[in-house]
N, C-alpha and C positions, 0 to 999 in steps of 0.2 A: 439337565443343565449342560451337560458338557457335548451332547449331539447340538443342542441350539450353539452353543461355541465356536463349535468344529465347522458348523454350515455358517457362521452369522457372517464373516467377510472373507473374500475369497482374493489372499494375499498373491501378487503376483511380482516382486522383489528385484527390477531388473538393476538396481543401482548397487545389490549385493553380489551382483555378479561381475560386475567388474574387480582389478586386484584387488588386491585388501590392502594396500596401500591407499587408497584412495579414502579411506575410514578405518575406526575402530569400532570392532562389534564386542557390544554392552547392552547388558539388560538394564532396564532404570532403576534407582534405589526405590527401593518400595519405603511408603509412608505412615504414617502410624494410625490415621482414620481419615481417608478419602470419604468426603460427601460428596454429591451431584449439584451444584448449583445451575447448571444450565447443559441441557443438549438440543443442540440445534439438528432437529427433525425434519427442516426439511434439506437441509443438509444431508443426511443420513440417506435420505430417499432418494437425490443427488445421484450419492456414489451406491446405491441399490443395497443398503443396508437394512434392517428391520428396525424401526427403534424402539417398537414394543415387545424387541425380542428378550429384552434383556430388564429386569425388574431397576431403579436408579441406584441401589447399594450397588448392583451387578455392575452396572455401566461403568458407576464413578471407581471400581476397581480397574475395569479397561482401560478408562484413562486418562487413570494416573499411574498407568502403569505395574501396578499389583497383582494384576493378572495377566498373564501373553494370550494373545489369542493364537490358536494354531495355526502356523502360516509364516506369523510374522517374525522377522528377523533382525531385531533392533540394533540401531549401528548409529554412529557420531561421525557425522562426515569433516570430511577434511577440507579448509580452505586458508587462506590467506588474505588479506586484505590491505588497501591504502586507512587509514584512519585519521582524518583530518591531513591528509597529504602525505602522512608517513608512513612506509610500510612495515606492516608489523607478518615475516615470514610463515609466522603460524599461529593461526588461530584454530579455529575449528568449532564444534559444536560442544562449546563450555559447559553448557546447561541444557544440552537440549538431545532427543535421541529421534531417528526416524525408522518408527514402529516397521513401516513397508509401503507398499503401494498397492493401489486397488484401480481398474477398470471400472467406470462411474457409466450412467446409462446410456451416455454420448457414445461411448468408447473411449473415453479419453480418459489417460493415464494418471492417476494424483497419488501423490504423496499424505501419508498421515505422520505426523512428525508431533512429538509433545516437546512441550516449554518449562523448565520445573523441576525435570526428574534427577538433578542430583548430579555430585561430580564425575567427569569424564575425563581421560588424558588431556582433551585441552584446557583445563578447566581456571589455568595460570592462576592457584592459588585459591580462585572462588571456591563456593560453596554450593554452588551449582543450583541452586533453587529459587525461586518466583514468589515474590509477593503477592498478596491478592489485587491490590490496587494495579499493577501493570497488567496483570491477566486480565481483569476485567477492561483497562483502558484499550488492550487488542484486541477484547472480542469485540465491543463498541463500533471501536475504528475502523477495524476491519469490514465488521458487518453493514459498517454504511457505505465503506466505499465500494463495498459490491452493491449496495443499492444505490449510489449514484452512478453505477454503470461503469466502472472504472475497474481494470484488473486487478485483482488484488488475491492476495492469499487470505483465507476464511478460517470464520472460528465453528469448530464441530461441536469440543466442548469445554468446559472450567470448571472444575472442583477444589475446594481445601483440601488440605491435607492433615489437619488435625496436630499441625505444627507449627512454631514458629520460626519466621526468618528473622534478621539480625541485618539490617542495615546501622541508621543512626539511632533506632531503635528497635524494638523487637515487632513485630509486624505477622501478621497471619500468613500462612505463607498456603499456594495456589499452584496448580497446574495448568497448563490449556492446552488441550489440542486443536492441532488446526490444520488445514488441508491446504496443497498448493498442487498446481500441474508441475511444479519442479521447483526443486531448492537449491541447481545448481546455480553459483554467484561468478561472477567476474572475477573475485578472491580465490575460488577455486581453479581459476585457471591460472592467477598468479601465483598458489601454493605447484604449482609444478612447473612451472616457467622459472621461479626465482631457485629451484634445484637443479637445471638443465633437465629435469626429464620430458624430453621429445615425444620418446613411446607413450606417456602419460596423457599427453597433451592432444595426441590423435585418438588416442583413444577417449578421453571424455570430448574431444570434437565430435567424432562419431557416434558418443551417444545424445549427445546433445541435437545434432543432427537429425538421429534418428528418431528420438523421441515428440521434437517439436516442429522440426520443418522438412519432414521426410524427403521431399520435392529435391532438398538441394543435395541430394546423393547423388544425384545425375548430373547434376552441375557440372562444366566442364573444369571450374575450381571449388570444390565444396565448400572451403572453409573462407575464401574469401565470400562466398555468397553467405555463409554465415555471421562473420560480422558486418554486413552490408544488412543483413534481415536483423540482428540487435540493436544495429546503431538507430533503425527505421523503430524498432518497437518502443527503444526508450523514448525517442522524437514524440511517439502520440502520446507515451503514457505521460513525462512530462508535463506535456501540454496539455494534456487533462484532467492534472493536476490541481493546475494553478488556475485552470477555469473556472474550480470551484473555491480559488483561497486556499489548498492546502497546503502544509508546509511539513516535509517528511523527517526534517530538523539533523539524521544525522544520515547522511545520502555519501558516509564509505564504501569504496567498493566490495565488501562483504556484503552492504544490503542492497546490494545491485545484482538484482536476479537477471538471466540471462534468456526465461521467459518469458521479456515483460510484462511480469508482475506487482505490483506495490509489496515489498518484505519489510517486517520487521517494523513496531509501530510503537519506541520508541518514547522519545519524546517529540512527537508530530503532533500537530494543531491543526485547527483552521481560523485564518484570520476572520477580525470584526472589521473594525475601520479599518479601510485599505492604508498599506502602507509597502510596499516595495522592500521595504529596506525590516520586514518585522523577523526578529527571531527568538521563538519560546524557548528553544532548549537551554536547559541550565547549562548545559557542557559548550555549549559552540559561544565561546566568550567573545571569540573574533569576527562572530556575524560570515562565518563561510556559507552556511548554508540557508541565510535568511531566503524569505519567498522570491525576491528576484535574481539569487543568485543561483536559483536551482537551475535551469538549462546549461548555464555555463558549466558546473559541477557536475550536469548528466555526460558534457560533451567531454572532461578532461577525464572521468571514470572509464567511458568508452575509448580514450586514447590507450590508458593502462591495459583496458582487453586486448587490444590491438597489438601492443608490445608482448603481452604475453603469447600472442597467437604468433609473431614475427617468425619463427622456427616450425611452422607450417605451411606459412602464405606463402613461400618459396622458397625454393635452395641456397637462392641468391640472395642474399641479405640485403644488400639495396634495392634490389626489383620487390623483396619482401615489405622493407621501410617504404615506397614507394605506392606498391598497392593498399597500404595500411592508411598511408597520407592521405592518400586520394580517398579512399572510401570514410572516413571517420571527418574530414574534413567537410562533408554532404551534411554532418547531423546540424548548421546552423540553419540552413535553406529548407531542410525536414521539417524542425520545427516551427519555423517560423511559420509553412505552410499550415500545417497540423494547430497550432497558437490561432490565426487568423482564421481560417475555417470554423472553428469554434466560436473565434469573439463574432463573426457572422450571424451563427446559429442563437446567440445567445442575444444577438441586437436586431433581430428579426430580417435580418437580411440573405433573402434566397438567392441572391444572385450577387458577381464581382463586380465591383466598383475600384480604380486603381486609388481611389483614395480610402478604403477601406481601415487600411490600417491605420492611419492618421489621424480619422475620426475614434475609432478605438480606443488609440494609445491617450487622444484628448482628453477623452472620458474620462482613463482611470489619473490621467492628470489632476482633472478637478476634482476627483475622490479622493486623491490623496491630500491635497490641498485644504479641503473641505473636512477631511475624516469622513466620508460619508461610509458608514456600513456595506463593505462590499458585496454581501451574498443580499441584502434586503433593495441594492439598488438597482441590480439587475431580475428581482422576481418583481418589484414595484413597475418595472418600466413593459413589464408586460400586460400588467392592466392598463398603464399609460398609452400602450400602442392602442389599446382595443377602444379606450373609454377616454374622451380628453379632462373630466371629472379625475380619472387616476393620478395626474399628471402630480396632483398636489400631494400626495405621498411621496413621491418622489422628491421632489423639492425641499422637503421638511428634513430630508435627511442631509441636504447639505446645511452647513451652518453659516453662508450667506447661498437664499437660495437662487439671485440672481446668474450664479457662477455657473448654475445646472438649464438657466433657461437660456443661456447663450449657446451652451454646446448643444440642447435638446433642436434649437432651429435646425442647426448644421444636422441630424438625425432625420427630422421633420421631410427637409429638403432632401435628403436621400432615398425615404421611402414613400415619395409621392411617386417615384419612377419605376419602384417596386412593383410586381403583381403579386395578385391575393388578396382577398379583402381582409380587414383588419382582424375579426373573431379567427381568423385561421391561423393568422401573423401568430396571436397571440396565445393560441394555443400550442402551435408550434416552441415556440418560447418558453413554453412553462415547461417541454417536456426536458430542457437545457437550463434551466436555468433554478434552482430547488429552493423551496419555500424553507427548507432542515437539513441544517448540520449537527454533526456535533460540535455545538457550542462548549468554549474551554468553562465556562463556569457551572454549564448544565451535567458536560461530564464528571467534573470536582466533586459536585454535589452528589452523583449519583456513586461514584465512589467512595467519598468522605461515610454517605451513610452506612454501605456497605462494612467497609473496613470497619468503622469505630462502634457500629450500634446493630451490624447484621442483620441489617434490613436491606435485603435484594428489588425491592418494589422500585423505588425511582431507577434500577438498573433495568428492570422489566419495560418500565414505563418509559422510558430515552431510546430502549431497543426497538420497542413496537413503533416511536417516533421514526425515527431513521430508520426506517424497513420501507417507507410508504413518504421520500422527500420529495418529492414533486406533485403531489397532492394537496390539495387545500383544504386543511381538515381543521376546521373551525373550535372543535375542541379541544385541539395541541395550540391554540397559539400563542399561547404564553412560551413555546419553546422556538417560536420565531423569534423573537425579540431579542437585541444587542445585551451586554451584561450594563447594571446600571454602576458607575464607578467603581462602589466600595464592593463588586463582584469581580472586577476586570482579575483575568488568570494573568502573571505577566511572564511566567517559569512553566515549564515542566520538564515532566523531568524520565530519566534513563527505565529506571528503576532495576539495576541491575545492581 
């Protein structure tokens, strides 16, 4: 056992070698009986790991932390963050520890970081540890939005722990590990900008630099090409967000990774009936971060980077504010581009039209008007393009359906100018446009049974769903379908 150990991952730890101001190094609390309830194998295979190197008692020691593997060098990194607009100087990694980093088969650098393991310096009073229902809700979440093609940070694995936690009641409590190309946030660079340290700040530029956009070392300004390549990364991931309904619910700059990634998964949803204005999280009482106020909130997070980066971008403090101005001022023109290219993709149109956007934004006007199910009216209008029989699905979903065949002319009339014949349109469409979410009532369910009766199956069974969303797999479709009222999720929640 311990030669398979010593060979199983070959730690290469470059975030340990910066000061040590930059983190505290800590091993996790060990727990009192780690089970294995999931390893994602082909994850494992990913970052060139065995996963049948290790027996599932052996694993679910790995991680949850009860056993180090050699190599790794476990540490709580240090950041800062805006939270709901306020900043709060020091946070850090309350409950969470970043075991090391591995070279994955690409060559590219990830992080294996657990969620769970117990108090740390930052830990402002918590208890440092994870309930099962949030661990499972980010392995879920996570996992789908790497299957909808969207950046995101991934779940390796989730185990109990053979304890409980203590919110408003006592609750099974969980670890998860999960893997990212980087955990550096925006808040980390506000935890050393809000102390004056300069030296800090070139320094995690430079590794930042190095690690994800090597190119701009040659830059003739590195670090102004650096927030010119973040403010561009959050523009698409944003926008390909909301392409599919999702709502990240609490988008502080702490959970604003700076390789855009989707982090930390919260109390995030996906909307049913379109609504602009919807927001699940139990915490955001003020509707900051509902679904259409996420761009806005991507672009005033990336202002915060910018201020923090100010003591780099130049000597001169106004040439500094100035180039910050100018470059972070681009991210509404980014997205809009990045937003529109998409709604394109997703309404079967190969080519630009300057009325593009117009008809779009129509659309999701009468959706909202209508309540029409957002994710089922745009995989409906894909059989609509191919088949004019489809159309009636479509239709049913608004609740007067006149309201859909007015704006569908205006559609009609845009893609007689199109090329492509229609089966291509439509196929095209289906690879943008997903027949499966995770639905807030499908994922409830799939947690409720876990947590209260320890039956993993419907968590199995919603996972193998969302691995395979843009498929049309005739025996999942009962997990297409809207919730029927007395299902509707209207809350969720931290679980912190």
């Amino acid at each position: 056992m311990r030669a398979r150990l010593s060979n199983m991952i070959a730690f290469d730890n470059s975030y340990a070698r910066l000061p040590e101001h930059f983190y505290v190094r800590l091993d996790p609390t060990t727990v009192a009986d780690p089970r294995l309830i999931r390893l994602n194998r082909q994850l494992c295979v990913e970052l060139g790991i065995d996963p049948d190197a290790l027996a599932d008692d052996e694993w679910a020691r790995v991680v949850s932390g009860n056993r180090l593997l050699p190599g790794s060098e476990p540490l709580a990194m240090a950041y800062a963050g805006h939270q709901f607009g306020h900043l709060a100087p020091r946070l850090g990694d309350g409950r969470a520890i970043l075991l090391g980093e591995v070279m994955d088969r690409s060559g590219t650098r990830r992080d294996i970081h657990l969620k769970g393991t117990g108090r740390t310096p930052f830990s402002r009073g918590g208890d440092g540890r994870a309930a099962l229902g949030p661990v499972l809700r980010e392995y879920l979440l996570s996992e789908a939005m790497h299957a909808l093609g969207i950046p995101t940070t991934r779940a390796l694995a989730a185990v109990t722990t053979g304890e409980q936690v203590y919110r408003e009641v006592a609750l099974p409590g969980a670890i998860l590990a999960r893997v990212a190309s980087g955990l550096v946030r925006v808040g980390t660079f506000e935890y050393f900008a809000v102390r004056g340290d300069v030296d800090a700040l070139h320094r995690l530029a430079d590794y930042v630099i190095s690690r994800h956009q090597p190119d701009l070392a040659h830059a003739d300004a590195p670090y102004r090409a650096l927030l010119e390549g973040v403010v561009e990364l959050q523009a698409g991931l944003v926008a390909h967000w909301m392409q599919v309904g999702f709502i990240h619910g609490v988008m502080n700059t702490d959970n604003c990774a700076v390789s855009g990634e989707t982090i930390d998964f919260g109390p995030c949803a996906f909307m049913d009936a379109y609504d602009p204005d919807t927001v699940y999280s139990s915490v955001d009482q003020q509707g900051r971060y509902a679904y259409a106020n996420q761009p806005g909130i991507a672009h005033w997070n990336l202002a915060r980077f910018a201020e923090a980066l100010l003591p780099i971008l130049d000597s001169d403090r106004q040439r500094a504010l100035d180039h910050a101005n100018g470059i972070v001022s681009a991210f509404p023109e980014l997205f809009d581009g990045f937003w529109l290219a998409g709604m394109r993709r997703k309404l079967g149109l190969f080519t630009a039209d300057d009325g593009d956007t117009d008809l779009a934004r129509s659309l999701l006007d009468v959706m909202h008007q209508q309540r029409a199910d957002f994710t089922l009216t745009f995989r409906h209008l894909c059989d609509a393009v191919e088949n004019p029989d489809g159309r009636e699905a479509v239709r049913n979903l608004f609740a007067d359906p006149r309201a859909f065949d007015a704006w569908a002319l205006r559609w009609q009339e845009r893609l007689a100018g199109e090329p492509g014949h229609p089966s291509e349109r439509a196929t095209a469409m289906r690879q943008v446009n997903p027949a499966f979410i995770p639905r807030n009532h499908n994922v409830e369910h799939a947690l409720d049974a876990a947590v209260r009766e320890g039956d993993f199956s419907p968590f199995e069974t919603l996972l193998s769903v969302l691995s395979r969303p843009y498929e049309n797999r005739t025996d999942y479709a009962e997990y297409t379908r809207p919730p029927n009222p007395e299902e509707e999720v209207r809350q969720t929640f931290c679980g912190t």
